[in-house]
N, C-alpha and C positions, 0 to 999 in steps of 0.2 A: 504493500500500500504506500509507502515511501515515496516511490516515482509517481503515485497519481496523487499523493497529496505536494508534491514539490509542483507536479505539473499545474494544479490547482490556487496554490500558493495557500494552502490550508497549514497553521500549525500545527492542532492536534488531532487526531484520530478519532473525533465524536462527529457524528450526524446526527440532528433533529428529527426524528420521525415527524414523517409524514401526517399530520394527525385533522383530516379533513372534520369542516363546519364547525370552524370558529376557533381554537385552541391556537394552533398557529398564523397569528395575527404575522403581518406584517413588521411588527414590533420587533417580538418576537424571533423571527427567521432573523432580520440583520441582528439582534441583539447576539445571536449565535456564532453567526458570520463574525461578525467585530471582534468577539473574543477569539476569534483561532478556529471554529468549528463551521462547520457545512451548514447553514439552514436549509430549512424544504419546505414550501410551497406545496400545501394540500389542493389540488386542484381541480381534482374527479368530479365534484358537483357544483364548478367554476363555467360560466358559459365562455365562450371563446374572448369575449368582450372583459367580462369581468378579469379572466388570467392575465388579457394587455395590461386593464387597470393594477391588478395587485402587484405585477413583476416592475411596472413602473411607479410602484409605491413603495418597495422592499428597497430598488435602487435609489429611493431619495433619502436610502438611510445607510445604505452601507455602499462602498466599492469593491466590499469582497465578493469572492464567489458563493453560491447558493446552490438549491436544486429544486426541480420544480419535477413532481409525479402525481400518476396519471394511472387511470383503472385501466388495465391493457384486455380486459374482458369479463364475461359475465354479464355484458347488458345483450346480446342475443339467443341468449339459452332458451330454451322454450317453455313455457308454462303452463302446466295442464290440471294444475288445482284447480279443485270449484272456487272462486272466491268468497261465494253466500255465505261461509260460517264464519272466517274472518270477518267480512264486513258487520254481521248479525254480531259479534264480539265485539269488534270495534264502536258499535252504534250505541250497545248501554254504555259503553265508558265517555263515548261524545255528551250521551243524553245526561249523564250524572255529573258533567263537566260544563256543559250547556254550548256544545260547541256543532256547529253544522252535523249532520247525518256523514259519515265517509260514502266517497263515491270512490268507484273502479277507475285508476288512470288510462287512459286512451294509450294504447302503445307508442313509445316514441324512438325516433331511431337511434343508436348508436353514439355518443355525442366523442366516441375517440379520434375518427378522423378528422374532425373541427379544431377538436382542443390542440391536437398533436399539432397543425397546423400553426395556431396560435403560439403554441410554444417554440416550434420551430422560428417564427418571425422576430420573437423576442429574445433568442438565443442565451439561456441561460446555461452556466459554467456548469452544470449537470443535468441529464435527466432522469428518470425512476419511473420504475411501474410495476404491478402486482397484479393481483389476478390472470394473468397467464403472460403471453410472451408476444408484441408486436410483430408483425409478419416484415419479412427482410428490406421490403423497397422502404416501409418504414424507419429500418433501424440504421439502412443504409445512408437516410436525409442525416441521422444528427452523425455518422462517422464522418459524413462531408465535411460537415461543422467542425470538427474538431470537438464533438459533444460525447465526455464519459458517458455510458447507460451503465445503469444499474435495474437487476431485476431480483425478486420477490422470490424467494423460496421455502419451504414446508418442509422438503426432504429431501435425500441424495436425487432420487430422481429427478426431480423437478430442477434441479441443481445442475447435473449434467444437460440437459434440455436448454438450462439456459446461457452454459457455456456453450456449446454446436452452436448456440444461435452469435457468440460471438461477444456476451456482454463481459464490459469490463471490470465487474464485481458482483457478487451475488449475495441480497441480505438473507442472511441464513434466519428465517422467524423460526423460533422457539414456539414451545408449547406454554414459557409464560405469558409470551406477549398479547399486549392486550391491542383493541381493535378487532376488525375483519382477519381472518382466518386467509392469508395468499396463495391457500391450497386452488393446484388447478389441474394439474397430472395425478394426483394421491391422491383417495380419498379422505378428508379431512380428518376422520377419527384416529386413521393411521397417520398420520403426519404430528400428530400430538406429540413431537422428540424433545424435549427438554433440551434449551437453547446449547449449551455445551455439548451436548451429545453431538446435535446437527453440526456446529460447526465443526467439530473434531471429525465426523464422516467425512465433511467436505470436504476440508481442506486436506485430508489424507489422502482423499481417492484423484482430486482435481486439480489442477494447476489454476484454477480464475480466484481470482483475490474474494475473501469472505468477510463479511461485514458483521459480526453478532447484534442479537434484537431478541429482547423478550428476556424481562426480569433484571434488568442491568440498571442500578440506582445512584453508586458508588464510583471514585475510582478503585476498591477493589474487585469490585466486579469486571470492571471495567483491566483492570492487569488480567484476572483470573478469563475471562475472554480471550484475551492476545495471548496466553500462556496454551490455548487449548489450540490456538491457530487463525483466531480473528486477528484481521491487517487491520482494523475499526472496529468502533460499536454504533449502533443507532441507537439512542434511548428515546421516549416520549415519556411515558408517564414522570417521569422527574422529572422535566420541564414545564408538567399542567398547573405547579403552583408559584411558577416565575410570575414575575409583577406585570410581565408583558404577554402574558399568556392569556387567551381569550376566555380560558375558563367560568365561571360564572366563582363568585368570591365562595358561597354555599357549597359548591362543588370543591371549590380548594381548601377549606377550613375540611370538609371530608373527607379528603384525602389526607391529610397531615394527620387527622384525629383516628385514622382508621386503627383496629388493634388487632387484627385478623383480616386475612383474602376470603373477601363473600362473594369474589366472583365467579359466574360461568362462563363456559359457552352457552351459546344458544343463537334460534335463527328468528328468534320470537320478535323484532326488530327492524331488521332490513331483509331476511330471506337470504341473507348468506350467515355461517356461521359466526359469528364473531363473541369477543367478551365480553362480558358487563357485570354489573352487580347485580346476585340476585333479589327481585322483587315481587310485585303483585301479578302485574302481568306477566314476566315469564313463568308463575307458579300456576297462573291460569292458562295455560298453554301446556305445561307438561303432558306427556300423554297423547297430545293432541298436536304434537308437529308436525302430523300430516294433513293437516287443514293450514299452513304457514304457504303462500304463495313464494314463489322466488324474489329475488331480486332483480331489479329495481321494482316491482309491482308493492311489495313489502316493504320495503323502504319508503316508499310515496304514502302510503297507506297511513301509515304510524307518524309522517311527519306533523302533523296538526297534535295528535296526543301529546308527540317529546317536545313540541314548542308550549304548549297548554303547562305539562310538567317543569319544564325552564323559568315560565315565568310565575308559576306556583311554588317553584322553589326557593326562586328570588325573594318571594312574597313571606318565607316562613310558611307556608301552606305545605299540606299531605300531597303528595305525589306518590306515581306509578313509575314513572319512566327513571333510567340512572343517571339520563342524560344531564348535561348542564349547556347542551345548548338545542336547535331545532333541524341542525343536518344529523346527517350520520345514522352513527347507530351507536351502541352502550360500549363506555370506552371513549375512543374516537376510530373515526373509520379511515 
Protein backbone atom coordinates (compact mmCIF):
# COMPACT_ATOMS: atom_id res chain seq x y z
CA UNK A 1 0.00 0.00 0.00
CA UNK A 2 3.06 2.38 0.31
CA UNK A 3 3.23 3.02 -3.41
CA UNK A 4 -0.58 3.83 -3.74
CA UNK A 5 -0.55 5.97 -0.73
CA UNK A 6 2.98 7.99 -1.92
CA UNK A 7 1.05 7.94 -5.37
CA UNK A 8 -1.84 9.44 -3.54
CA UNK A 9 0.05 11.74 -1.23
CA UNK A 10 -1.81 10.16 1.65
CA UNK A 11 0.12 9.87 5.10
CA UNK A 12 -1.54 7.32 6.83
CA UNK A 13 -3.16 4.00 6.05
CA UNK A 14 -6.90 4.97 7.30
CA UNK A 15 -10.00 5.25 4.92
CA UNK A 16 -13.35 6.79 6.00
CA UNK A 17 -15.90 4.27 5.19
CA UNK A 18 -18.13 4.97 2.94
CA UNK A 19 -21.02 5.49 5.06
CA UNK A 20 -24.05 6.69 2.73
CA UNK A 21 -27.35 9.22 3.96
CA UNK A 22 -25.99 11.64 5.95
CA UNK A 23 -22.97 10.50 8.39
CA UNK A 24 -20.34 11.55 5.87
CA UNK A 25 -20.97 15.02 5.44
CA UNK A 26 -18.80 16.83 3.47
CA UNK A 27 -17.02 18.10 6.72
CA UNK A 28 -16.30 15.28 7.59
CA UNK A 29 -14.59 13.48 4.37
CA UNK A 30 -11.93 16.68 4.16
CA UNK A 31 -11.76 16.63 7.92
CA UNK A 32 -10.08 13.09 7.09
CA UNK A 33 -8.35 14.19 4.08
CA UNK A 34 -6.40 17.06 6.05
CA UNK A 35 -5.36 14.86 8.68
CA UNK A 36 -3.34 12.27 6.45
CA UNK A 37 -6.38 9.96 5.63
CA UNK A 38 -8.48 9.07 2.52
CA UNK A 39 -12.06 10.54 2.97
CA UNK A 40 -15.16 8.85 0.96
CA UNK A 41 -17.83 10.32 -0.60
CA UNK A 42 -21.03 8.10 0.03
CA UNK A 43 -22.63 8.40 -3.04
CA UNK A 44 -25.00 5.44 -4.08
CA UNK A 45 -28.20 7.56 -3.26
CA UNK A 46 -26.53 10.85 -4.67
CA UNK A 47 -28.35 11.97 -8.10
CA UNK A 48 -25.76 12.74 -10.62
CA UNK A 49 -26.23 16.44 -9.90
CA UNK A 50 -26.15 16.25 -6.26
CA UNK A 51 -22.38 14.17 -6.57
CA UNK A 52 -21.00 17.49 -8.80
CA UNK A 53 -22.50 19.58 -5.84
CA UNK A 54 -20.81 17.57 -2.89
CA UNK A 55 -17.27 16.77 -4.74
CA UNK A 56 -17.33 20.52 -5.38
CA UNK A 57 -18.04 21.11 -1.72
CA UNK A 58 -15.45 18.58 -0.14
CA UNK A 59 -12.88 20.47 -2.52
CA UNK A 60 -13.77 23.83 -0.83
CA UNK A 61 -12.39 22.30 2.16
CA UNK A 62 -9.49 20.29 1.56
CA UNK A 63 -6.79 19.91 -1.58
CA UNK A 64 -6.02 16.43 -0.56
CA UNK A 65 -7.17 13.48 -2.06
CA UNK A 66 -10.48 11.76 -1.34
CA UNK A 67 -12.62 8.90 -2.79
CA UNK A 68 -15.90 8.97 -3.92
CA UNK A 69 -18.07 5.15 -4.01
CA UNK A 70 -20.79 3.91 -5.66
CA UNK A 71 -23.22 0.69 -5.41
CA UNK A 72 -21.79 -1.40 -8.57
CA UNK A 73 -25.12 -3.49 -8.33
CA UNK A 74 -28.10 -4.89 -6.93
CA UNK A 75 -30.53 -2.37 -8.37
CA UNK A 76 -31.47 -4.93 -11.36
CA UNK A 77 -32.17 -8.05 -9.54
CA UNK A 78 -35.46 -9.10 -9.96
CA UNK A 79 -38.23 -9.01 -7.53
CA UNK A 80 -40.99 -11.41 -7.03
CA UNK A 81 -42.33 -10.80 -3.59
CA UNK A 82 -45.86 -10.03 -3.02
CA UNK A 83 -45.52 -6.80 -1.72
CA UNK A 84 -49.23 -6.78 0.12
CA UNK A 85 -47.95 -7.89 3.44
CA UNK A 86 -45.17 -5.48 3.75
CA UNK A 87 -47.13 -2.74 2.75
CA UNK A 88 -50.36 -4.05 5.18
CA UNK A 89 -47.19 -3.84 7.97
CA UNK A 90 -45.85 -0.85 6.82
CA UNK A 91 -49.51 0.85 6.93
CA UNK A 92 -50.29 0.20 10.83
CA UNK A 93 -46.81 1.69 11.71
CA UNK A 94 -47.69 4.89 9.12
CA UNK A 95 -51.31 4.80 10.63
CA UNK A 96 -49.80 4.94 14.54
CA UNK A 97 -47.35 7.57 13.36
CA UNK A 98 -49.88 9.49 11.38
CA UNK A 99 -47.89 9.52 8.38
CA UNK A 100 -49.28 8.98 4.54
CA UNK A 101 -50.43 5.17 3.80
CA UNK A 102 -46.83 3.43 1.97
CA UNK A 103 -47.22 3.04 -1.77
CA UNK A 104 -45.21 0.50 -4.12
CA UNK A 105 -42.37 2.57 -5.87
CA UNK A 106 -42.69 2.52 -9.63
CA UNK A 107 -39.55 0.66 -11.00
CA UNK A 108 -36.64 2.98 -11.69
CA UNK A 109 -33.67 2.25 -13.70
CA UNK A 110 -30.32 1.66 -12.69
CA UNK A 111 -28.93 5.02 -11.59
CA UNK A 112 -24.96 3.45 -11.98
CA UNK A 113 -24.23 4.55 -15.32
CA UNK A 114 -25.32 8.33 -14.48
CA UNK A 115 -23.41 8.43 -11.40
CA UNK A 116 -20.25 6.71 -12.64
CA UNK A 117 -20.52 9.30 -15.38
CA UNK A 118 -20.76 12.08 -12.94
CA UNK A 119 -17.84 10.83 -11.10
CA UNK A 120 -15.98 10.28 -13.82
CA UNK A 121 -16.39 14.21 -14.88
CA UNK A 122 -15.24 15.23 -11.57
CA UNK A 123 -12.20 13.07 -11.30
CA UNK A 124 -11.62 12.28 -7.86
CA UNK A 125 -8.04 10.94 -6.53
CA UNK A 126 -10.17 7.58 -5.95
CA UNK A 127 -12.86 5.48 -6.60
CA UNK A 128 -14.87 2.46 -4.64
CA UNK A 129 -17.63 0.38 -5.13
CA UNK A 130 -19.46 -2.63 -3.57
CA UNK A 131 -22.02 -4.61 -4.26
CA UNK A 132 -20.47 -6.40 -7.16
CA UNK A 133 -17.98 -5.58 -9.77
CA UNK A 134 -18.28 -2.68 -12.66
CA UNK A 135 -18.10 -4.21 -16.06
CA UNK A 136 -14.52 -3.56 -17.98
CA UNK A 137 -15.22 -0.41 -20.50
CA UNK A 138 -16.39 0.88 -17.18
CA UNK A 139 -13.25 0.23 -15.16
CA UNK A 140 -11.21 0.94 -18.13
CA UNK A 141 -12.62 5.00 -18.09
CA UNK A 142 -11.12 5.61 -14.53
CA UNK A 143 -7.55 3.46 -15.41
CA UNK A 144 -7.55 6.20 -18.31
CA UNK A 145 -7.64 8.64 -15.60
CA UNK A 146 -5.15 7.62 -13.75
CA UNK A 147 -8.11 6.76 -11.18
CA UNK A 148 -7.02 3.88 -8.18
CA UNK A 149 -10.45 1.54 -7.93
CA UNK A 150 -11.04 -0.18 -5.18
CA UNK A 151 -13.68 -2.95 -4.60
CA UNK A 152 -15.88 -4.59 -1.88
CA UNK A 153 -15.32 -7.96 -0.70
CA UNK A 154 -17.04 -10.70 1.63
CA UNK A 155 -14.78 -13.60 0.90
CA UNK A 156 -11.66 -15.08 -0.86
CA UNK A 157 -13.93 -15.47 -3.76
CA UNK A 158 -15.31 -12.44 -4.29
CA UNK A 159 -11.71 -11.38 -3.70
CA UNK A 160 -10.20 -13.14 -6.47
CA UNK A 161 -13.13 -11.89 -8.90
CA UNK A 162 -12.10 -8.74 -8.04
CA UNK A 163 -8.56 -8.93 -8.68
CA UNK A 164 -9.17 -10.61 -12.63
CA UNK A 165 -11.18 -7.74 -12.86
CA UNK A 166 -7.90 -5.61 -12.29
CA UNK A 167 -8.64 -3.59 -9.15
CA UNK A 168 -6.10 -1.88 -7.35
CA UNK A 169 -7.12 -2.91 -3.73
CA UNK A 170 -9.63 -4.92 -2.28
CA UNK A 171 -11.70 -3.82 1.15
CA UNK A 172 -11.72 -7.05 2.76
CA UNK A 173 -15.45 -6.50 4.85
CA UNK A 174 -15.55 -8.53 7.85
CA UNK A 175 -18.34 -10.11 9.45
CA UNK A 176 -18.05 -7.05 12.08
CA UNK A 177 -18.72 -4.47 9.86
CA UNK A 178 -21.48 -2.65 10.09
CA UNK A 179 -23.66 -1.28 7.20
CA UNK A 180 -24.89 -3.33 3.86
CA UNK A 181 -23.45 -6.76 3.72
CA UNK A 182 -20.98 -6.22 -0.12
CA UNK A 183 -21.79 -9.96 -0.53
CA UNK A 184 -22.37 -10.57 -4.40
CA UNK A 185 -20.60 -13.93 -5.53
CA UNK A 186 -21.12 -15.61 -1.80
CA UNK A 187 -23.93 -16.19 -0.39
CA UNK A 188 -24.02 -13.67 2.48
CA UNK A 189 -24.54 -16.09 5.60
CA UNK A 190 -21.30 -17.60 4.31
CA UNK A 191 -19.26 -14.73 3.84
CA UNK A 192 -19.93 -13.91 7.64
CA UNK A 193 -15.59 -14.26 8.06
CA UNK A 194 -14.55 -12.25 10.85
CA UNK A 195 -12.44 -9.39 9.59
CA UNK A 196 -8.90 -10.82 10.25
CA UNK A 197 -9.67 -14.11 9.13
CA UNK A 198 -10.70 -12.58 5.53
CA UNK A 199 -7.98 -10.42 5.40
CA UNK A 200 -5.33 -13.07 6.30
CA UNK A 201 -7.08 -15.43 3.22
CA UNK A 202 -6.55 -12.75 1.04
CA UNK A 203 -3.75 -11.41 1.39
CA UNK A 204 -2.17 -15.14 1.50
CA UNK A 205 -3.60 -16.45 -1.59
CA UNK A 206 -3.59 -12.93 -3.79
CA UNK A 207 -1.05 -10.48 -4.78
CA UNK A 208 -3.97 -7.18 -4.96
CA UNK A 209 -3.33 -4.98 -1.80
CA UNK A 210 -6.02 -5.45 1.11
CA UNK A 211 -7.68 -2.98 2.95
CA UNK A 212 -9.28 -4.35 6.44
CA UNK A 213 -13.04 -3.17 7.53
CA UNK A 214 -15.30 -4.24 10.07
CA UNK A 215 -14.61 -3.91 13.85
CA UNK A 216 -11.41 -1.68 13.68
CA UNK A 217 -11.89 1.29 16.53
CA UNK A 218 -8.38 1.73 17.71
CA UNK A 219 -4.89 2.01 16.55
CA UNK A 220 -4.40 -1.28 17.86
CA UNK A 221 -6.74 -2.64 15.81
CA UNK A 222 -5.62 -0.84 13.47
CA UNK A 223 -1.58 -2.49 13.90
CA UNK A 224 -3.25 -5.93 14.64
CA UNK A 225 -4.89 -5.48 10.83
CA UNK A 226 -1.48 -4.64 9.18
CA UNK A 227 0.09 -7.51 11.32
CA UNK A 228 -2.57 -10.05 9.74
CA UNK A 229 -1.62 -8.54 6.19
CA UNK A 230 -3.90 -5.39 5.69
CA UNK A 231 -1.67 -2.52 3.42
CA UNK A 232 -4.82 -0.03 5.32
CA UNK A 233 -7.89 -0.14 7.26
CA UNK A 234 -11.40 1.49 6.42
CA UNK A 235 -13.19 2.38 9.70
CA UNK A 236 -16.66 4.02 9.98
CA UNK A 237 -18.31 3.58 12.98
CA UNK A 238 -15.43 5.53 14.87
CA UNK A 239 -15.93 8.27 12.86
CA UNK A 240 -20.02 8.46 13.57
CA UNK A 241 -19.24 10.49 16.77
CA UNK A 242 -16.71 13.05 15.05
CA UNK A 243 -18.13 16.60 15.55
CA UNK A 244 -18.36 16.72 11.71
CA UNK A 245 -20.17 13.61 11.25
CA UNK A 246 -23.79 13.94 10.04
CA UNK A 247 -24.91 11.66 12.71
CA UNK A 248 -27.98 12.91 14.42
CA UNK A 249 -26.34 14.15 18.27
CA UNK A 250 -29.11 11.19 19.83
CA UNK A 251 -27.51 8.80 17.76
CA UNK A 252 -23.84 9.74 18.92
CA UNK A 253 -24.47 10.03 22.62
CA UNK A 254 -25.77 6.00 21.60
CA UNK A 255 -23.00 5.06 20.50
CA UNK A 256 -20.56 6.27 23.18
CA UNK A 257 -23.08 5.19 25.82
CA UNK A 258 -23.42 1.67 24.34
CA UNK A 259 -22.31 -1.34 26.86
CA UNK A 260 -22.95 -4.29 24.75
CA UNK A 261 -23.35 -5.09 20.59
CA UNK A 262 -27.27 -5.34 20.16
CA UNK A 263 -26.70 -5.51 16.75
CA UNK A 264 -27.93 -7.75 13.65
CA UNK A 265 -28.05 -8.50 10.44
CA UNK A 266 -31.03 -8.38 8.80
CA UNK A 267 -32.82 -7.35 5.54
CA UNK A 268 -35.89 -5.90 7.48
CA UNK A 269 -34.66 -2.32 6.05
CA UNK A 270 -33.42 -1.94 2.79
CA UNK A 271 -33.99 -5.68 1.39
CA UNK A 272 -30.23 -6.26 1.30
CA UNK A 273 -28.72 -7.79 4.37
CA UNK A 274 -27.02 -5.32 6.29
CA UNK A 275 -26.41 -4.33 10.29
CA UNK A 276 -28.39 -2.57 12.75
CA UNK A 277 -29.54 -2.40 16.19
CA UNK A 278 -31.88 -4.75 17.11
CA UNK A 279 -35.59 -3.28 17.57
CA UNK A 280 -39.22 -3.28 17.16
CA UNK A 281 -39.52 -3.72 13.77
CA UNK A 282 -36.90 -6.06 12.92
CA UNK A 283 -38.43 -8.32 15.85
CA UNK A 284 -41.80 -7.86 13.90
CA UNK A 285 -40.35 -9.34 10.97
CA UNK A 286 -38.54 -12.28 12.31
CA UNK A 287 -39.96 -15.22 10.93
CA UNK A 288 -41.32 -13.51 8.30
CA UNK A 289 -38.23 -12.51 5.88
CA UNK A 290 -39.85 -13.95 3.33
CA UNK A 291 -42.44 -11.21 2.96
CA UNK A 292 -39.12 -8.50 2.96
CA UNK A 293 -39.08 -7.38 -0.87
CA UNK A 294 -35.43 -6.69 -2.32
CA UNK A 295 -33.62 -3.96 -2.66
CA UNK A 296 -34.03 -0.99 -3.74
CA UNK A 297 -38.05 -1.79 -3.47
CA UNK A 298 -37.33 -2.20 0.49
CA UNK A 299 -35.38 0.45 0.97
CA UNK A 300 -37.84 3.06 -0.64
CA UNK A 301 -40.60 1.42 1.23
CA UNK A 302 -39.12 2.18 4.95
CA UNK A 303 -37.66 5.59 3.98
CA UNK A 304 -40.66 7.68 5.28
CA UNK A 305 -40.68 5.33 8.67
CA UNK A 306 -36.55 5.86 9.25
CA UNK A 307 -37.09 9.73 8.42
CA UNK A 308 -40.41 9.74 10.84
CA UNK A 309 -37.91 7.71 13.43
CA UNK A 310 -34.98 10.52 12.85
CA UNK A 311 -36.99 13.16 13.71
CA UNK A 312 -38.75 11.33 16.75
CA UNK A 313 -35.41 10.74 17.98
CA UNK A 314 -34.27 14.10 17.80
CA UNK A 315 -37.47 14.87 19.58
CA UNK A 316 -36.78 12.42 22.66
CA UNK A 317 -39.64 10.45 21.36
CA UNK A 318 -40.04 6.34 21.07
CA UNK A 319 -38.91 5.19 17.89
CA UNK A 320 -38.63 1.89 15.79
CA UNK A 321 -36.17 2.60 13.38
CA UNK A 322 -31.93 2.40 14.53
CA UNK A 323 -31.59 4.86 12.04
CA UNK A 324 -30.21 8.46 12.83
CA UNK A 325 -30.96 9.75 9.62
CA UNK A 326 -33.71 9.19 6.50
CA UNK A 327 -31.33 7.30 3.67
CA UNK A 328 -29.92 4.09 4.07
CA UNK A 329 -30.50 1.45 6.17
CA UNK A 330 -29.41 0.56 10.11
CA UNK A 331 -25.84 1.31 10.59
CA UNK A 332 -25.19 3.35 7.50
CA UNK A 333 -25.29 2.00 4.12
Amino acid sequence: MSDLLARLGIDHPIILAPMGGGPCTPELIAAVSNAGGLGSLAAAYLTPEQIARDIERVRQLTDKPFNVNLFAGGYDAGDDVDPAPMLSLLKGIHDEWQLPPPVLPAPSPNPFPDQVAAVLESRPAVFSFTFGIPDQDTLSRFRKLGIPVLGTATSLEEARLLEEAGVDGVVAQGAEAGAHRGSFATPFDEAMIPTLDLVCQIASALKVLVIASGGLMDGNDIAEAMHFGAAAVQLGTAFLTCPESGASETYKKALLGAKADTTVITRAFSGRPARGLHNRFIAQLEGKEDIVPEFPTQNTLTRAMRAEAARRRDEGKRVISPCGRAEGCPGYG
